[in-house]
N, C-alpha and C positions, 0 to 999 in steps of 0.2 A: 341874176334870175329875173329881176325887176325891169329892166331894158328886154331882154329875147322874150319874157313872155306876153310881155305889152305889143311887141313885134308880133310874135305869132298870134296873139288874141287881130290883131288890126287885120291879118294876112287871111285868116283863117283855112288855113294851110300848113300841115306838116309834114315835113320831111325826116327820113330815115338819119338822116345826122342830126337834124333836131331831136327826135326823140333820144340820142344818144346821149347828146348838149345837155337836154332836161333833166336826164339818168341821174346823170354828173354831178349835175350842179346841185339836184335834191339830195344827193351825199354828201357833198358839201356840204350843205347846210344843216346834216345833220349831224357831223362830226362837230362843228361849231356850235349848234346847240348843246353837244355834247360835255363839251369842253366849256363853255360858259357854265353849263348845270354845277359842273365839277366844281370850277374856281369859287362858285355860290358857297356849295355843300362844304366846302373848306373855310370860307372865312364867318359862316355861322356856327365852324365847330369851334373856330378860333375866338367870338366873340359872340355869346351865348346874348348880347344886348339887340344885336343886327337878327336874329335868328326867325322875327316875325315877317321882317320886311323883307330880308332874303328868299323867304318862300315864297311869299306874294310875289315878289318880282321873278322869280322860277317857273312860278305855275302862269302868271301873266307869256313870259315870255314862250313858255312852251305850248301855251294858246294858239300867239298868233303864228308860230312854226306849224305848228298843226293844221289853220288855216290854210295858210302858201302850201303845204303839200296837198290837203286835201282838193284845192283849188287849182292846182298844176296837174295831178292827174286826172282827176275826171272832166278836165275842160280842155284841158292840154295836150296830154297824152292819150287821153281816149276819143279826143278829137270833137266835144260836144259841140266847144266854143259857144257856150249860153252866157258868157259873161263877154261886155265889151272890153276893148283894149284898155278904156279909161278905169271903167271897174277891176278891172285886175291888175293894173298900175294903182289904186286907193287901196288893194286890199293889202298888198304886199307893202304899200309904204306907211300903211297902220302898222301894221307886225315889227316894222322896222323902228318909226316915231315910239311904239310901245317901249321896246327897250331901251333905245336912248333915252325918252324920260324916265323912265326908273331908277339909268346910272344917273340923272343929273340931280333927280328931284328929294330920292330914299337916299341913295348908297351913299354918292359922292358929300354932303352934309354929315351923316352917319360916321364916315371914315374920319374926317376933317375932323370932327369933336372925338372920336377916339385917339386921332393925333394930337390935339391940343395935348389930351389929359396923360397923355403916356410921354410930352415935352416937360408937363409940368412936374412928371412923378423923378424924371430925369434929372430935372436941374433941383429937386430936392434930394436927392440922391448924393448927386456931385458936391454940393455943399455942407453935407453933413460927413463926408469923405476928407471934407479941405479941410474942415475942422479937428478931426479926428487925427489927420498927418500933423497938426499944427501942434495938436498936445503931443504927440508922438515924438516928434522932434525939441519941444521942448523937456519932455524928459527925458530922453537920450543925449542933450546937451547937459542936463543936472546928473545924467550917470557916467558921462565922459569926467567931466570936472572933477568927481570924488574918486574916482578910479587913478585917474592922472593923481588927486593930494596924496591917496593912499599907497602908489607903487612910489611916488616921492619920499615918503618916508620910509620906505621897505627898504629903500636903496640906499637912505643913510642910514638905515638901522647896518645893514650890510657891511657898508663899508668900514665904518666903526672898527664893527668886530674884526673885519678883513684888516686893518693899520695894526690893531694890537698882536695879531697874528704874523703880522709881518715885521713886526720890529722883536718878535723872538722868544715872544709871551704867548705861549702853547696851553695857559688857565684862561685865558681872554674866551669866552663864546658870546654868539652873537643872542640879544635877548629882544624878541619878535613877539609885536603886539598884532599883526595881522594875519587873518585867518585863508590868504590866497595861495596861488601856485605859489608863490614866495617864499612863503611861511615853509612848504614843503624845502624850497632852496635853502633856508638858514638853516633847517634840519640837517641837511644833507651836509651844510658848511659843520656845523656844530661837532657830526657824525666824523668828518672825515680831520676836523681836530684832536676830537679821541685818540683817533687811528695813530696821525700824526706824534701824539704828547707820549703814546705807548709805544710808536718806535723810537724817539727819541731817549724813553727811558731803557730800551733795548739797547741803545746804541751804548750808551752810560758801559750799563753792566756790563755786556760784550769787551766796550775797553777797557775795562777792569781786568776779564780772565783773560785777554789777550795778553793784557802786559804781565801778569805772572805766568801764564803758558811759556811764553816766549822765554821767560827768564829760565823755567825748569829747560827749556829745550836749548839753551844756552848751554846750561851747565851737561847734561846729557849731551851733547855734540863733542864736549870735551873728553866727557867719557870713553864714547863710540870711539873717539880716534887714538888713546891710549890702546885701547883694545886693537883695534885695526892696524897698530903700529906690531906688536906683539903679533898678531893672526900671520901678518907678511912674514916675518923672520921663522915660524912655525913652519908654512907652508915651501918655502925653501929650502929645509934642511927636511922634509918629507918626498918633494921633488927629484932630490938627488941620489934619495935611497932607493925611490921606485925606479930609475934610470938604470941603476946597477942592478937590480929583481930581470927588468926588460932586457936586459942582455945575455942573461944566464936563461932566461926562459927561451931568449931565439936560439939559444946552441942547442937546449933541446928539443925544442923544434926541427931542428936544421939532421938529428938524429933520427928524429922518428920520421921525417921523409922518407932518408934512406929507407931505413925498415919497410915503409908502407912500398916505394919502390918494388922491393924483394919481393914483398907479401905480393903483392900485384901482378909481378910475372912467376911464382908459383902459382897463382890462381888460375894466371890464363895459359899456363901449359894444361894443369889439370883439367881444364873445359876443353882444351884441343881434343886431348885422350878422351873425353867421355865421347865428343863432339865423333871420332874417329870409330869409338865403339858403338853407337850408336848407328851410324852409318852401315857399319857391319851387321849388325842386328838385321834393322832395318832389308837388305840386301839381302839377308839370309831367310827374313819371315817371307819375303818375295819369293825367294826357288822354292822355299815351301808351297809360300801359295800358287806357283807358275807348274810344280809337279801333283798337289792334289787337283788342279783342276785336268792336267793329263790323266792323270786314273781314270777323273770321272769319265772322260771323255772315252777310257778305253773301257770303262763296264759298260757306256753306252754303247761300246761300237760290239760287246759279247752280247750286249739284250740284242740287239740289230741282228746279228750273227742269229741265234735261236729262232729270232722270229722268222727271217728266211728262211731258216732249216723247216720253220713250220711250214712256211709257204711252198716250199720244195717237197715235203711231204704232199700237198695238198695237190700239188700238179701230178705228183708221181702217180695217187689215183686218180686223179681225172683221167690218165694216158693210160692205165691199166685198164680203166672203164670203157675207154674211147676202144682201146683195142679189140674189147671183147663185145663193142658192138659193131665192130667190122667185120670178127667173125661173123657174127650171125649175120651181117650184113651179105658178106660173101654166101653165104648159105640159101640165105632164104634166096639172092641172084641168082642160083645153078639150079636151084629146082624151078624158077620160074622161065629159065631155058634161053631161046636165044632173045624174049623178050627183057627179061633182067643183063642180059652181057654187061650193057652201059652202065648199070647201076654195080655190077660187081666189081668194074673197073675200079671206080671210083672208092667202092667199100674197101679194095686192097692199096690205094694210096692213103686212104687214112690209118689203114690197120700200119703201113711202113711209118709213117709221120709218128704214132702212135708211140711206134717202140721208137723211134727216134729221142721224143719228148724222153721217154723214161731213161732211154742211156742219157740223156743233158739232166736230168733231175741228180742221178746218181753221182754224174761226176760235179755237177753242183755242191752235193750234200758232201762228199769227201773234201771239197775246198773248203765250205763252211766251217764242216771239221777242224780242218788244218788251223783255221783262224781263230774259233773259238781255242783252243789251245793254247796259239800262241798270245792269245789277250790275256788267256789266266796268265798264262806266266809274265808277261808284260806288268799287268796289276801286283803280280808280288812283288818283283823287281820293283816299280813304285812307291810300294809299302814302304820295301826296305828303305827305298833312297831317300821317303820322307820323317822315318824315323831317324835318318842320321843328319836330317837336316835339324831336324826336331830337337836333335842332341845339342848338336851345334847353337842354335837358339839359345836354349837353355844356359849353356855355358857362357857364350858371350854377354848373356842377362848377367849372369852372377859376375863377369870380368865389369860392367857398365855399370851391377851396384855397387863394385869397389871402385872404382873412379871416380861414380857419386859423391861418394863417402868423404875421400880424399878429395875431392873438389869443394863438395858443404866445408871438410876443416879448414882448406884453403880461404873460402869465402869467410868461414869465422875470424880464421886470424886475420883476413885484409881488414874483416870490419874492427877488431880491435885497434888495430894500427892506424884504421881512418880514425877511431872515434877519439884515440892519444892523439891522432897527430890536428883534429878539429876544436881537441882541448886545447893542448898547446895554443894554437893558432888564436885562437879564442881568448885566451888567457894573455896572450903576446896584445893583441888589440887592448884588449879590457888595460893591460897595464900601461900600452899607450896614452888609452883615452884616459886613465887617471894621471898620466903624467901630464896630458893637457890638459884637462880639469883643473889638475895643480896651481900650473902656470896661470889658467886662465882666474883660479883665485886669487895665485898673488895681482894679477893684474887687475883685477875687479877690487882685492881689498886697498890696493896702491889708487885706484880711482876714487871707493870709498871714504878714503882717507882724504883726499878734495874735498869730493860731497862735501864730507862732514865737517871740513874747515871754509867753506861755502855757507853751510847751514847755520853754524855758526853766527857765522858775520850777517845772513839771513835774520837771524832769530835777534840779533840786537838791533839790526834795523827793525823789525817787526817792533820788538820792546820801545824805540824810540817813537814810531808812529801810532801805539797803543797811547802813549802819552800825551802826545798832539791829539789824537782824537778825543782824550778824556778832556783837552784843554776847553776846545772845539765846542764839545756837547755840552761843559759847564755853562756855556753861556745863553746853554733857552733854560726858561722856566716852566718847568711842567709841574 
């Protein structure tokens, strides 16, 4: 700013890019005063001692800012140039000398004794830090020391108790003067001697009833196998009895097959014959039912029959009507002369056609006749032939419920003869299985009979090591 506006003051001349230059560089300079106000307003809030001189030197420097701009535009920018180049090279490098000596002459002393005093608060600081770790360390060395005497003798207290424990003395506990985790460990050593001394007296007693168990199962083992000798001899002369029972029960078995045989094909003859009449029945209700529906068929064909007879009635007068209007037809033709001729023609082909119709009506109605006739009688002939069907029925029923009959007794007797011959059968097994049940006792009590001279010799080893352990456990002291 100080170099261009001393140039332009000298020139007195401005150009379009200078005034741009001036724009510029007066923003400049006011973001930097900006920023210096700032850095002020911070270290007066930081140190309430600087806070007189920081303003003075604010409001100084923001003076001569004020100057340099009031002086650049309306000399500069407005182009008056009423100050020489030299005058406005002194103005601006006032505004400038202004705050350089402020930092050298307030701040910069200002600061320096704030620093001294915040070196000196420091190294009192540190010092009374050094001292402090110093006793710290020296009583951490006097709590190391009494720590270390005191688990040293936790440890022979321990072991102590630990040798008498181990040499077989189960009343030895450990007796603990210190109040540490330790103290918790003799507890727990002291605790788990208890345990120790009470199963030791477990173990005592235990081989006490072992060695009299053993002795009574000694003596019982010799029992069981007296017995078990006795049970074998029992069960084989029971074996040989049931052998001789099994053989007389398969002979009658081997009877009542036959029988069921017999019974079995009387049964299935009788189901043929029912099977046969049946059939016939059957067969029989069919012509029944294949001649009721020809009846019906033939009162349909007599209702047929009448209603044409009615309809043949019905033509016969239209043809008597027809005729009698041919007369008149003809009639009223001949009086109306030769202008009717054509019309009377024709009135005498209908009156011929006329009586035609009625001779075909009549000889209709005698055929109808005839048929109706022969339908009635047709329909009794049917009657009759399904009442004798109807007979037939009937009887065959009653031949079909005695073949029932004897067919049901058939089936009862097969069933009696199955249900002897599934006893038997039944009974032939069951005597089996006891025969091998038998056997399989003698051989289970013949096994037994080991066992129990096994268990034996078990039971007196048992009794010999019931004594070795009593020898054994005499020797802790609980």
């Amino acid at each position: 700013m100080r170099a261009r506006g001393t140039a332009l003051s000298a020139r007195r001349e401005l150009a379009r890019s200078d005034e741009h230059a001036l724009v510029a560089l007066l923003a400049e300079i006011g973001r930097a005063e900006s920023a210096v106000l700032e850095r002020l307003r911070r270290t007066a809030a930081a140190n309430a001692s600087l806070a007189a001189s920081v303003d003075g030197m604010g409001r100084e420097i923001s003076e001569g800012v004020a100057r340099v701009r009031e002086a650049t535009g309306k000399e500069l920018l407005d182009q008056r140039f009423g100050l020489s180049s030299a005058a406005f090279f002194e103005l601006v490098t006032g505004a400038i000398d202004t705050a350089v000596r402020n930092f050298d002459q307030v701040l910069r002393p200002e600061v320096g004794r704030l620093l001294e005093a915040r070196r000196d608060r420091l190294n009192q600081r540190l010092q009374t830090q050094v001292a402090i770790s110093a006793v710290g360390m020296l009583l951490a060395g006097y709590l190391f020391i009494g720590i270390y005497l005191a688990i040293v003798r936790s440890v022979r207290e321990l072991s102590a108790g630990a040798q008498g424990f181990a040499a077989g003395d189960y009343r030895s506990r450990v007796q603990f003067s210190a109040r540490d985790e330790l103290a918790e460990v003799a507890r727990q050593f002291n605790s788990m001697a208890d345990h120790v001394a009470g199963l030791i007296r477990d173990i005592q007693t235990g081989a006490a009833h072992v060695g009299g168990a053993a002795t009574e199962m000694s003596a019982s083992a010799r029992r069981v196998l007296e017995g078990s000798e006795t049970q074998s001899d029992a069960a084989s002369s029971v074996a040989a009895a049931v052998e001789e029972m099994t053989r007389g029960v398969d002979g009658i078995a081997h009877h009542a097959s036959t029988a069921q045989q017999l019974a079995e094909d009387s049964g299935r003859l009788s189901q043929e014959g029912r099977s046969v009449m049946e059939q016939s029945v059957a067969e029989m209700e069919r012509i029944a039912e294949a001649v009721d529906l020809s009846s019906e068929a033939i009162r349909e064909l007599g209702e047929k029959s009448r209603q044409i007879n009615a309809i043949v009635d019905s033509i016969r007068d239209i043809a008597d009507q027809t005729n009698l209007l041919a007369l008149n037809a003809a009639i009223e033709a001949a009086r109306a002369g030769e202008t009717g001729r054509g019309f009377a023609v024709v009135a005498d082909e209908v009156r011929k056609l006329a009586e035609r119709t009625s001779l075909a009506t009549r000889e209709i109605g005698g055929m109808v006749a005839a048929i109706q006739q022969g339908t009635e009688r047709a329909v009794d002939t049917m009657q009759q032939g399904v009442q004798r069907v109807r007979d037939g029925v009937e009887m065959s029923n009653r031949a079909g419920s005695s073949m029932a009959q004897i067919s049901a007794g058939a089936d009862q007797v097969l069933t009696a003869v199955r249900e002897i011959s599934t006893a038997l059968h039944e009974q032939s097994l069951a005597s089996n299985d006891i025969a091998r049940n038998i056997e399989r006792i003698a051989d289970m009590t013949e096994h037994n009979s080991v066992t129990v001279r096994e268990t034996a010799a078990t039971a007196e080893t048992l009794e010999q090591l019931a004594g070795t352990l009593r020898e054994q456990a005499s020797r802790f002291r609980v």
